[in-house]
C-alpha positions in Angstrom: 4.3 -36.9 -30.0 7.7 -35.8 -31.9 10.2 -35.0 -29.2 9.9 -33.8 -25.7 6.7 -32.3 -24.3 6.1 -28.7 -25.2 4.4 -26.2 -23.7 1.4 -24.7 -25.3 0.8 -21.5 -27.1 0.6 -17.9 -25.2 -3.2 -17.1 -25.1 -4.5 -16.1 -28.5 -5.9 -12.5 -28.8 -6.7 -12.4 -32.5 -8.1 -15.0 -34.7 -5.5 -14.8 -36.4 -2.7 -16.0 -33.9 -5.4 -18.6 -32.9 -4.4 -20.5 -36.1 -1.0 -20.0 -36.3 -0.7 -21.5 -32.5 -2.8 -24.3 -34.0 -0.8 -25.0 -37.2 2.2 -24.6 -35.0 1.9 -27.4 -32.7 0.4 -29.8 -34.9 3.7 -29.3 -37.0 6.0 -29.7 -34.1 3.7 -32.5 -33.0 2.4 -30.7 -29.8 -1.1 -32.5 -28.9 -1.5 -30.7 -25.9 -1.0 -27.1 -27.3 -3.1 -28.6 -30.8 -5.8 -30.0 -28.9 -5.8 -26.1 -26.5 -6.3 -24.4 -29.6 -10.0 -25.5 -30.1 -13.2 -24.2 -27.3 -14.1 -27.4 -25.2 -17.0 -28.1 -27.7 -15.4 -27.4 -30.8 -16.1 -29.7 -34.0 -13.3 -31.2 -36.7 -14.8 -32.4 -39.8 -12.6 -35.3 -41.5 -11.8 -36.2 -44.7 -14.5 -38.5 -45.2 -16.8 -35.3 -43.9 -17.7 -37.5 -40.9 -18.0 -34.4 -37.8 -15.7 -34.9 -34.6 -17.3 -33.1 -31.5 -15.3 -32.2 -28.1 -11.7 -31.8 -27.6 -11.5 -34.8 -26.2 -12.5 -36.7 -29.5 -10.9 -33.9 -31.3 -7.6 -34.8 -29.5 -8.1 -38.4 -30.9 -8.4 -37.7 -34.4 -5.0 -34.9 -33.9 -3.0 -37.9 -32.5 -3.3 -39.7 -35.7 -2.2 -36.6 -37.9 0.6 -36.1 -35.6 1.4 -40.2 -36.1 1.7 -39.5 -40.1 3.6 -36.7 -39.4 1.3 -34.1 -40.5 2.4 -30.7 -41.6 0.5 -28.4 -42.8 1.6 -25.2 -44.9 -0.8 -22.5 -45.2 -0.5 -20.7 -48.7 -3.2 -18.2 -48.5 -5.8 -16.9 -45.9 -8.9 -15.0 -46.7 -11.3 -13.8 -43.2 -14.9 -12.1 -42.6 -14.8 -10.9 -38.8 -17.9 -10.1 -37.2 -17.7 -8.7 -33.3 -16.8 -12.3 -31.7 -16.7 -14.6 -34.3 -14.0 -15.3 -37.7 -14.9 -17.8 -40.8 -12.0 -18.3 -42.8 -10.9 -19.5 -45.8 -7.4 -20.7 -46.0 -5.8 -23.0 -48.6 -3.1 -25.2 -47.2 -0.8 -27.7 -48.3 -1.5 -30.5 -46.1 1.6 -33.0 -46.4 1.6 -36.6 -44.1 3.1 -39.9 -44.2 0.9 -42.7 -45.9 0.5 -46.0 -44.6 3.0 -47.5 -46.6 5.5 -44.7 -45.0 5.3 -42.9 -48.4 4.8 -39.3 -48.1 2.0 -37.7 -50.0 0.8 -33.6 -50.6 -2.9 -32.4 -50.8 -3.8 -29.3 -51.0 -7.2 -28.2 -50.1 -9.8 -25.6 -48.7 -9.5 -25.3 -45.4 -12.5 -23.7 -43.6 -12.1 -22.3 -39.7 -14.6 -20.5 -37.5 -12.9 -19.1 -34.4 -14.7 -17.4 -31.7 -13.7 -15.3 -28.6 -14.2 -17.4 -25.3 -13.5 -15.9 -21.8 -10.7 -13.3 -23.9 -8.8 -16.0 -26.1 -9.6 -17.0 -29.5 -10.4 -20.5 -30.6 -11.2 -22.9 -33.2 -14.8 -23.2 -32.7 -15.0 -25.4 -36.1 -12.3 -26.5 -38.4 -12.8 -28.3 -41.7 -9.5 -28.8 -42.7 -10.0 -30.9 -46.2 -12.7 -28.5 -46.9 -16.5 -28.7 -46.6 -19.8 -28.8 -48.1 -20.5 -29.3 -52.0 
């Protein structure tokens, strides 16, 4: 994690803020608060498409993003919200440090479902490089 331990995000009352807490912390490299921002049996889809279930697992695969130094920029944000439940579509600029300690930029389709659990919004399903065909 980059720099001393940080407290997570205030509880999330719109989707909305949901996503900004998320984007937040995995910028300042804030696992806890990243990792707090998804329901306990949320999904993460990778780049590869391969699904990651749990936030334990999820919490895995945010550690490595956080290791490259992962930022992620979000450029536009387009929503359907149904009574408890948000998809969104959201093109960010997703920058990290390569292997070779290079920095490289995608940009891509992001795709979120958040839901409302026990009052707080949360990534229910996140799909970051995109998804689907």
């Amino acid at each position: 994690m980059r720099g001393a331990t940080l407290q997570t995000e205030a509880r999330a009352h719109t989707p909305q803020a949901a996503r900004r807490a998320f984007v937040a912390a995995l910028n300042r490299g804030d696992l806890e608060g990243a990792s707090a921002c998804f329901a306990r049996n949320g999904c993460m889809v990778t780049p590869d498409a391969t699904t990651i279930h749990g936030r334990e697992a999820i919490g895995a695969l945010l550690t490595q993003l956080i290791d490259r130094r992962t930022e992620i920029e979000v450029r536009l944000s387009d929503r359907l919200e149904a009574a408890e439940a948000t998809l969104a579509a959201e093109r960010w600029k997703i920058a990290s440090e390569g292997v070779d300690g290079r920095s490289f930029v995608r940009e891509s389709i992001a795709t979120l479902v958040l839901c409302r659990v026990e009052g707080e919004w949360k990534l229910s399903i996140l799909a970051p490089w995109g998804w689907g065909t």
